[in-house]
N, C-alpha and C positions, 0 to 999 in steps of 0.2 A: 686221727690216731691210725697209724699204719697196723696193718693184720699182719700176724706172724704164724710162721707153723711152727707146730713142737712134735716129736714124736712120741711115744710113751713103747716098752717093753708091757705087757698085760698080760697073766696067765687065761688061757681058751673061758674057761669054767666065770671067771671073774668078766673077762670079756662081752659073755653071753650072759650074764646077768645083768649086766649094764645094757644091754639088750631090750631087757625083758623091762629094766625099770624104765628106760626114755620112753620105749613102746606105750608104756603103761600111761605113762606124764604125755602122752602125744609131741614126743621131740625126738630129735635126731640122737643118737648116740654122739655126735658134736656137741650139740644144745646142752646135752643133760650135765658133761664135763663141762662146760662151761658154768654153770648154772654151781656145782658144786665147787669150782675154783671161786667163784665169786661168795658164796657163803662162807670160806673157810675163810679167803678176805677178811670178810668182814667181823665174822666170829676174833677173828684175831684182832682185828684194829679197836673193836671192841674191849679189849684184857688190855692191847701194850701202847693204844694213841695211834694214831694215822700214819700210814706207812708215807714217806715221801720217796719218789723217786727222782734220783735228778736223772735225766734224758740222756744231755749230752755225753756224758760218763758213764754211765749205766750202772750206777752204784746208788743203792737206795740209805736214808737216813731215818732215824728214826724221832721221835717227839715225845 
């Protein structure tokens, strides 16, 4: 699986919070976004069935 970058816009205050919670969790301000994209994942695939992605398109389906 290739790595990708994303960028985000994130107000100071919010920024620095996230800060304080990776710090807290012993993880990078990377890790802890990370860690939260994967929960929301799953929280959602949880409520609507497994998200599929097809690759080569880059258009995801749903089940």
């Amino acid at each position: 699986m290739a790595i990708k970058s994303l960028s985000i816009r994130i107000d100071e205050e919010m920024l620095d919070k996230l800060h304080c919670v990776a710090d807290y969790e012993g993880r990078s301000a990377n890790s802890q976004i990370l860690i939260l994209i994967r929960d929301c994942i799953e929280h959602y695939e949880e409520k609507h069935g497994k998200i599929e992605v097809n690759r080569k398109k880059g258009k995801k389906t749903e089940e």
